[in-house]
N, C-alpha and C positions, 0 to 999 in steps of 0.2 A: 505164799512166802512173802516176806514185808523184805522192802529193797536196803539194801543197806543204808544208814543211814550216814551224811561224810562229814566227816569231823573236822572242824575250822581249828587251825592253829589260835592258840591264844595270843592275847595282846604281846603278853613279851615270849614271843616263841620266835627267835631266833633266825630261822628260815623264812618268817612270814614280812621280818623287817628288811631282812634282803631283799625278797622279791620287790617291796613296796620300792628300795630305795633303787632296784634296778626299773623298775616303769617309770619311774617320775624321772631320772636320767634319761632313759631314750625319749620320753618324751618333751624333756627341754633339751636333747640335741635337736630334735625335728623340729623344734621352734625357732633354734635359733642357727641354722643349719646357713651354709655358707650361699648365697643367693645363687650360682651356678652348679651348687649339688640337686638344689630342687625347683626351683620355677626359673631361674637364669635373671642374669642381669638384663635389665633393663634398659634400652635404647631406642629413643625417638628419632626418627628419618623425618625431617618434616622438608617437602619440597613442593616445586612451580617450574612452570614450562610455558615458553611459547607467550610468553606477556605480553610482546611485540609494542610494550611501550606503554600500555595500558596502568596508567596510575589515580586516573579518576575514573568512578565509579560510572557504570552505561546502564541503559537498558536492554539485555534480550529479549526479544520479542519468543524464541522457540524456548523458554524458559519460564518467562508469567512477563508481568510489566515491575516486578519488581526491582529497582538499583540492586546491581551486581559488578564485585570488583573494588578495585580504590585500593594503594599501598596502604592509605590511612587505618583500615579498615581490614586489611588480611596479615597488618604489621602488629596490630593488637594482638590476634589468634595467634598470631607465631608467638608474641611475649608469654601468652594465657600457658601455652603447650609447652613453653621451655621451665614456665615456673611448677607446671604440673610434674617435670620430669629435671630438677635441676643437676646440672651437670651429666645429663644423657641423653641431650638433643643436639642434631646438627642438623644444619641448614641447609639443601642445596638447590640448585639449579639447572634444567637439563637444555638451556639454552634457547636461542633466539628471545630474547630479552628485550631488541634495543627498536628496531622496525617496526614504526606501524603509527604513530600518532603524530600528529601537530607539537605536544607537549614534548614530546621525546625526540622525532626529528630533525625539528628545527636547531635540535642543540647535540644533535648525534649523538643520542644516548646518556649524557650528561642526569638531567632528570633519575633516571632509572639507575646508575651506577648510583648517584647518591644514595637514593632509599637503599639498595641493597648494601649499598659501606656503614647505612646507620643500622640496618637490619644484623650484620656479620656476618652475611653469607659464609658460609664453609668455605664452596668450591661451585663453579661454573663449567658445563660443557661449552664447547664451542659448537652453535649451533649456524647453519646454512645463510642466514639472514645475516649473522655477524657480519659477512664479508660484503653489504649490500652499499656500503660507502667507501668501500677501496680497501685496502693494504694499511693505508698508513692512517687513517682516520682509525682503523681497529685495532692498530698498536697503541695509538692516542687511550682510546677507551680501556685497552686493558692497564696501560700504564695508571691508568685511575685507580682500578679498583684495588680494595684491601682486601682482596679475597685472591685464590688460585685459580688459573683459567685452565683448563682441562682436554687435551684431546692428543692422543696417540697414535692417530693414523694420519694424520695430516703433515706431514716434510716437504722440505727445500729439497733443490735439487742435490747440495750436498749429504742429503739424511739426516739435516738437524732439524729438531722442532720448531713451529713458525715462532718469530719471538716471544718469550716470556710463556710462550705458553711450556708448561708442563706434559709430561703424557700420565702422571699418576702423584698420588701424593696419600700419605698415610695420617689419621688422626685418633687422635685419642678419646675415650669416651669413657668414661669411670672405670679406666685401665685395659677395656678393651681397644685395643690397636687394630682402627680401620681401615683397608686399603679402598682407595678410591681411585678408580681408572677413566678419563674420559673418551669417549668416541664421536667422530662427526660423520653421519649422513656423507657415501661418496654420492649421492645426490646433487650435492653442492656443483659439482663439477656442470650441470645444466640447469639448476633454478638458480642460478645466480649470472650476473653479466661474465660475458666467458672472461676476460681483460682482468678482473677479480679476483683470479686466480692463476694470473703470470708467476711460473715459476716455482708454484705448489701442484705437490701429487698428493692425490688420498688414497690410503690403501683399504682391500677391504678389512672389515671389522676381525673375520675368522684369522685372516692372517698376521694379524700381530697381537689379538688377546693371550692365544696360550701361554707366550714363552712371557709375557709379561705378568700374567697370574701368575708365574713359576717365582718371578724374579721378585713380585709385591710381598707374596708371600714368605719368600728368604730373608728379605725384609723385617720379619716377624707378625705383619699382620696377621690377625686371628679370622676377620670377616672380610669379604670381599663385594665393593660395591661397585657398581657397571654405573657410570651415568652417561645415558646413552640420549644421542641427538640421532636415533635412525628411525622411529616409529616403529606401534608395537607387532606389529607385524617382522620386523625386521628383527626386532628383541627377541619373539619367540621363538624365530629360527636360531638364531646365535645362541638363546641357552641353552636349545635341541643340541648346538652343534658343539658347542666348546664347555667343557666341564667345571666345573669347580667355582660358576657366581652364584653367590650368596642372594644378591638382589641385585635385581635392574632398576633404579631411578630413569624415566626415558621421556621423551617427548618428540616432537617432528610433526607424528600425524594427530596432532590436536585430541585425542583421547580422551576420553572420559568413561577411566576406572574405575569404576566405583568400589568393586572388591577385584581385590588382586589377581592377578593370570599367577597361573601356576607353570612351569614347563620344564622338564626334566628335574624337580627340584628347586628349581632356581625361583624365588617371587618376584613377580612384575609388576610394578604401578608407573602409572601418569597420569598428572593433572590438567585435563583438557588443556585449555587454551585464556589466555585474555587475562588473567588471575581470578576468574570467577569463582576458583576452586584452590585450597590450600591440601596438600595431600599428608598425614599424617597416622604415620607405620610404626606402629609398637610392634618391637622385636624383643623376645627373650633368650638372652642367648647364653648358654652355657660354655665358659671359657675353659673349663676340666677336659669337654669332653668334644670341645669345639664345633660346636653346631648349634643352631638353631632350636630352641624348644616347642617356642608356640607364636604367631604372628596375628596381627592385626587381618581377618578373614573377608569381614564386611564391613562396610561401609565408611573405608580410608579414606573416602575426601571427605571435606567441609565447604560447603557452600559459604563463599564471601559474602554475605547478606550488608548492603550499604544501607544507609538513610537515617533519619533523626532517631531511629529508636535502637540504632547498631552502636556498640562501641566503636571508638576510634583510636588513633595513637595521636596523641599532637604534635609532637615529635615529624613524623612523617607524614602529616598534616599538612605541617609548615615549611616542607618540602614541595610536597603537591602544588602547595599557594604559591608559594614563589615562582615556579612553571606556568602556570595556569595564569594566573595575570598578566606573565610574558605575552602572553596570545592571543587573550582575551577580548580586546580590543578587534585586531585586524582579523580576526577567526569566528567573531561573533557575528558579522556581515552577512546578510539573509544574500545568499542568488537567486531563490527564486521559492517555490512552496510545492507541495504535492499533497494532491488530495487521497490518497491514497500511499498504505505501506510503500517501501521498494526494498524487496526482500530477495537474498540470495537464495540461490538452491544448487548443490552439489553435480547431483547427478542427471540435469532437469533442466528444459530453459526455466531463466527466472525473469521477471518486471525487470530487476534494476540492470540486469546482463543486457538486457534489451536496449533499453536507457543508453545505457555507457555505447555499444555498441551502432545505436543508430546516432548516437553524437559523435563518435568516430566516422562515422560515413556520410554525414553530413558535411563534416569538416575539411575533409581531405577531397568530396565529389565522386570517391570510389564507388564502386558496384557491388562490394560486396567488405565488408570487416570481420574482425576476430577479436574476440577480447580473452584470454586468459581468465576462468572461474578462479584459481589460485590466487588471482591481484587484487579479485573484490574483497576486502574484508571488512567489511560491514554493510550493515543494513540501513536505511535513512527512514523514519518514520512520519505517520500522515503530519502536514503543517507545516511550520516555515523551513529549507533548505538553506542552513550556514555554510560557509565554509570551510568550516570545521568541520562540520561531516563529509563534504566533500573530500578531505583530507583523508579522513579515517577510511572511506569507503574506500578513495586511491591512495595509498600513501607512499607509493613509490614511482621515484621521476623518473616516470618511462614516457617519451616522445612517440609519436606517431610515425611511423613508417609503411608507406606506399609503394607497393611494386605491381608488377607483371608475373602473373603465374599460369597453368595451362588450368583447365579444367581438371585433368587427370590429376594432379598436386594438389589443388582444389579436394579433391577426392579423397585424397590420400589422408591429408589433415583432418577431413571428419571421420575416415576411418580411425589413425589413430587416437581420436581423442575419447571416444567411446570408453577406450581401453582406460583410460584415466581414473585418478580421481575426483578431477574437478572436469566436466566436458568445456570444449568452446564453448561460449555465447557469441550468437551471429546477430549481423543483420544483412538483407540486399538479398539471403534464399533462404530457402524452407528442407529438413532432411529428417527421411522419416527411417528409424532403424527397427532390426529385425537383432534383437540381442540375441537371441538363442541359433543367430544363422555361425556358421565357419568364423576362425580367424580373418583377417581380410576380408570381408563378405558380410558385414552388417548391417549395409547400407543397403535400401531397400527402393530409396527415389530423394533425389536433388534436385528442388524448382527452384529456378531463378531467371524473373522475369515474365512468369507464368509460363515456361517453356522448361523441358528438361537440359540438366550442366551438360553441355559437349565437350566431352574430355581433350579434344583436339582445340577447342577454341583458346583464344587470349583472355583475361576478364584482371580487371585493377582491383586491385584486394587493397583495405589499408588494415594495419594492427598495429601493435607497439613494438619498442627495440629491444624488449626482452624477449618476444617471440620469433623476431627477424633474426634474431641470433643464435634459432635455434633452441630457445630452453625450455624446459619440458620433454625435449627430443623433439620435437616439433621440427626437423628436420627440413622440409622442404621447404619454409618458408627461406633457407638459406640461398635455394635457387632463383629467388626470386631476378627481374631482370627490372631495369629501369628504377633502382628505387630511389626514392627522393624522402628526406624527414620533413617532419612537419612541427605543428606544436607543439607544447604539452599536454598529455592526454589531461589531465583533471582541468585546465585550461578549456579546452574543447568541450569537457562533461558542462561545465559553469555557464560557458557560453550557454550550449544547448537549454537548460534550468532555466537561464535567464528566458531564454525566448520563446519558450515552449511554458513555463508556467502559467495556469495549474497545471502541475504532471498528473496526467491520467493513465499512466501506463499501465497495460496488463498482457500478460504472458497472451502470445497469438498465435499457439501454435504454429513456431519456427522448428522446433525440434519438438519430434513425435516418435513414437515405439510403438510396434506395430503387436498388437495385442492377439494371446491364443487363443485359436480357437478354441470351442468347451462343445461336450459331444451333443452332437443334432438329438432335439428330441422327438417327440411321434403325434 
């Protein structure tokens, strides 16, 4: 049997021009369909953390030898990103900004507020480090900027926000209505001089996000952004715990996201540290249906690539310049040369912890020093040792302080630093640990003097006045007895440089881990 054969409507058959004129309608509404019925509106997060002052380009060594960094230089890529996406990028900030260089210190942050008042910053977290010049030197700085300073957990003792600052603020973005919330690291309360924080309490983060998401919200924002100063660790428990952010902007523990954390919903990025890295989050967000579509997955940062063959802005260029000659002069001064790297290390003795800490102990005649891995921030590379490096490496005026402490306290302090991020770097003994041993109990043998530490003896310890005070938790340095200040510690480092050049330093096994065994063979 032959199949039926199906007979096409003719040209002018009535039904056949309907149909044509209903496909070509559904198919130019699909075309021109309202951008939040089908891929969502469009919105660029373009953010930095943790700059700590850094506006001319460096080198990292644990990266290549290529320049990295420079406002000049990651102020283009923000222009490049905002003209890719006009009128649906915003700028922000997750704090500590202002600490950490010659270029920026010397003028409390000045340098670094500019670029970012020519940049437009959105919004700024208040991060841990802001507080590192006092109370009213970061009222100074915030009265600068042309942007909002951001943080909600931080009050006086009457419950009002420290001045000018904000705890939230909403923006607009091609009608999308953002709320933006900021949060500070209660951290602060012990990486900062305690004096620093007369008169201010920090709450934590869990306890004052909800009722304020409630209230942003009421507000009318449609999306909700965290920009959080607590590191990403602390971010992913907060969006574990409190419902309803959209995105975490965050910075503290120097991170480097490359593709986004996910946690309960909520997306997470941060752009390490130094502005090596510009982080850049396309969101599509559907305002109908209020949620999120589809997000930037991989590879949200952009590496700040410096040097003759990178763009630049002139603009913030001639910002840089103007800083940079400020110092140039009395910062380009060689102390002294090293023939060899002097390189940090986190979790590890390192050469330059070394360095720092046997010119502490030199300095002062003590038996034994501490230097906080947290203070180092940078590296000094083989050849001549400026000033300016010396600055960048220490950049904060911390004094030498020498006291009296027993063995057992002694003890105590290489216990808990283990537990850290950054361990002590010593000099004056040797401790070898057993990580996989108990809480309490990771220390495995403490030589000093080629003799084991006697917990009952006396021994003269010197460190700096942000440890004698306690911060980090570092706790027992508070007991110390007899203590006397001294110089300044980069003072002391320079000295040393001088006298000791060429530096030949290399890690000497002061701090060892005691390695597993692996099963005996036959």
């Amino acid at each position: 049997m032959r199949a039926a054969k199906f007979k096409r409507p003719g040209c002018h058959s009535s039904g056949w021009v309907l149909f044509s004129l209903l496909l070509v309608l559904l198919l130019f509404s699909q075309a021109f369909a309202a951008p939040g019925e089908q891929s969502g509106v469009k919105i660029t997060i373009l953010h930095l953390n943790d700059t700590h002052g850094h506006i001319i380009p460096f080198v990292n060594k644990s990266t290549g030898d290529q320049p990295v960094s420079g406002a000049a230089y990651f102020s283009e890529m923000i222009k490049h990103e905002r003209a890719a996406n006009p009128g649906g990028a915003l700028l922000l900030s997750a704090g500590d900004m202002f600490q950490g260089t010659p270029e920026s210190n010397l003028f409390h942050g000045r340098s670094v507020i500019e670029v970012m008042n020519y940049l437009k910053f959105d919004a700024m977290a208040l991060g841990n480090h802001e507080f590192d010049w006092g109370q009213d030197v970061l009222r100074e700085i915030i009265a600068s900027a042309a942007f909002p300073v951001l943080s909600a957990n931080i009050t006086g003792g009457d419950g009002k926000y420290f001045d000018s600052v904000k705890p939230w603020i909403i923006i607009k973005r091609k009608d999308i209505p953002i709320g933006i919330i900021g949060l500070t690291t209660p951290e602060t309360q012990y990486t900062t001089k305690p004096g620093n924080l007369a008169g201010l309490a920090i709450s934590s983060p869990e306890s004052v996000l909800p009722s304020l998401i409630k209230e942003v919200r009421a507000k009318g924002a449609a999306l909700i952004v965290v920009l959080s100063h607590l590191g990403l660790d602390e971010d992913r428990k907060l969006a574990a715990a409190v419902p309803g952010i959209d995105v975490i902007v965050g910075g503290h523990s120097h991170t480097v996201v490359h593709n986004p954390v996910i946690e309960a919903g909520t997306i997470i990025v941060q752009a390490g540290c130094y502005g090596e890295y510009l982080g850049v989050l396309d969101i599509y967000f559907d305002p109908a249906g209020g949620k999120i579509l589809k997000y930037t997955q991989k590879n949200e940062l952009e590496l700040v690539k410096a040097g003759p063959k990178a763009k630049s802005d002139p603009g913030a260029a001639k910002i840089v310049e103007k800083y940079e000659s400020k110092v140039r002069g009395e910062f380009s001064r060689v102390a002294g040369n090293t023939s060899v790297d002097l390189v940090r290390q986190a979790r590890e003795e390192s050469n330059i912890g070394d360095l720092i800490a046997d010119a502490m102990r030199e300095s002062t005649g003590a038996q034994i020093a501490f230097q906080n891995g947290g203070g180092i921030r940078g590296d000094i590379l083989q050849g001549p040792i400026t000033l300016e490096a010396i600055y960048t490496v220490l950049p904060f005026d911390n004094l030498l302080v020498s006291m009296d402490l027993t063995g057992e306290q002694v003890k105590n302090l290489l216990e808990h630093c283990i537990d850290t991020d950054k361990i002590l770097q010593i000099s004056g003994l040797k401790v070898e640990y057993d990580p996989s041993g108990p809480d309490g109990s990771k220390i495995v043998s403490i030589i000093i003097d080629e003799k084991p530490l006697d917990p009952a003896a006396s021994y003269r310890v010197t460190t700096n006045d942000f440890l004698a005070a306690g911060g980090d938790r570092f706790t027992d340095f508070t007991q110390g007895r007899n203590p006397v200040i001294g110089s300044n510690l980069r003072d002391a480092v320079s000295e040393y440089i001088k006298k000791h050049s060429p530096i030949e330093t290399r890690t000497q096994g002061r701090i060892t881990f005691k390695k597993k065994e692996g099963p005996s063979g036959n």
